[in-house]
Each structure stands twice: as C-alpha cells, then as structure tokens.
N, C-alpha and C positions, 0 to 999 in steps of 0.2 A: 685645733688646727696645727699640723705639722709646716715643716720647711721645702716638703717635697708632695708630689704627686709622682707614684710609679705604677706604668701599665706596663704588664708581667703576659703572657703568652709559653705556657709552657706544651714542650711537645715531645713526651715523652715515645721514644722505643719500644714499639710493643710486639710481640708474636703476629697479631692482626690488626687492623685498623679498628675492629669494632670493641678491642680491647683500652681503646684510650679513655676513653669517658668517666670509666672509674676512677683512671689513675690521677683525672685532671678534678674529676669531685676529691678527692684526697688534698689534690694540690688547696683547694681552695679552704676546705677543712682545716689547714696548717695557717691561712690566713685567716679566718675566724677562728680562731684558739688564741690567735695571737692579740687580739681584742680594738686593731687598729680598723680606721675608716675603711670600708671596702665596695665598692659594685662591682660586681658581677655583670658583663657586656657578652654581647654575642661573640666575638674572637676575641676577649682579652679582660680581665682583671685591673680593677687601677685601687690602690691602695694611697692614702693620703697619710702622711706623718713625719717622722725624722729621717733621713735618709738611710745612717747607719742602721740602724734597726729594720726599716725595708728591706736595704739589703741581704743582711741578717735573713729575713722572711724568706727571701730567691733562695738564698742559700739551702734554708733549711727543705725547701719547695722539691729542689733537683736532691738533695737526698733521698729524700721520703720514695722520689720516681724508682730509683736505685734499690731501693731497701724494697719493694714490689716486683722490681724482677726488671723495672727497662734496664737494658742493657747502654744505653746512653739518653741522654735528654738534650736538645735542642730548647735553649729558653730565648725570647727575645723581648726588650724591655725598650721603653721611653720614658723618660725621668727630666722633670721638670723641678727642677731646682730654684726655689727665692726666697733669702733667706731672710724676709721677713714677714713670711706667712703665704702659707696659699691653702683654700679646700678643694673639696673634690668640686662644688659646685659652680665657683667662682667661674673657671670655662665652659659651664653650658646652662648655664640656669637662665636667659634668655629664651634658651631653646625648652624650657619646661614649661608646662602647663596645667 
C-alpha cells in the first residue's frame, strides 16, 4: 500500500485518431515495468503507491508518447493523497462482487 492513488488519462498527438491505441498500450507497458499496483479502466489508469515515484511513472509516460512520434501529449491526472495509507481497493470494494 502506497501514500497515494493516481488516475493518469493520457492523450497523446497522433497523425490519426485510430493511431492512439498503440501509443496508450505503450503508456500502460511503462506502468507495468514499473512493478506498482495498476487497473486498467475504460478512460483512465489508476496506479496506487508513493506519490514521487507515480509521478515519476507520468513523467516517464509523456516521454515515451514523444519518443513515438506525438508531437505533444495532453495527460490528465486525479491524485489522491493520505499519507497514512490508501489502496486502489479501499474506494470501491463495496462495489465488487
């Protein structure tokens, strides 16, 4: 259990629209390499862990868009910060089944 939960939305630049898909499985590849808690959501990614090092992850995220060819990346983020612990589950595990 980290100190944060951050949902990541990145929307990279691309020649076409039907060219994003790839660029956003790459995105997600850089947060599985990275070895921290992750779902995968229909619009958006939530990563659970330290924050510095989430951020870190963004970071590395809108590179990798770049290093691919978008010519800029739009990322939007919601970051939930308690710094004595939070999981990814703690806000919907009500809602699981």
């Amino acid at each position: 259990m980290g100190n944060s939960l951050v949902s990541v939305q990145i929307i990279p630049k691309t020649k076409s629209v039907e060219d994003v898909i790839p660029f956003v499985d790459e995105a997600i590849k850089i947060i599985d390499q990275a070895g921290v808690k992750y779902e995968v959501h229909q619009l958006e990614t939530t990563m659970e862990g330290n924050m510095t090092e989430l951020l870190e992850i963004v970071g590395k995220m809108n590179e990798r868009m770049i290093e691919l060819g978008s010519h800029n990346v739009i990322t939007q983020m919601k970051i939930l910060y308690q710094p004595q612990g939070i999981a990814l589950e703690t806000l919907t595990e009500k809602y699981r089944k």
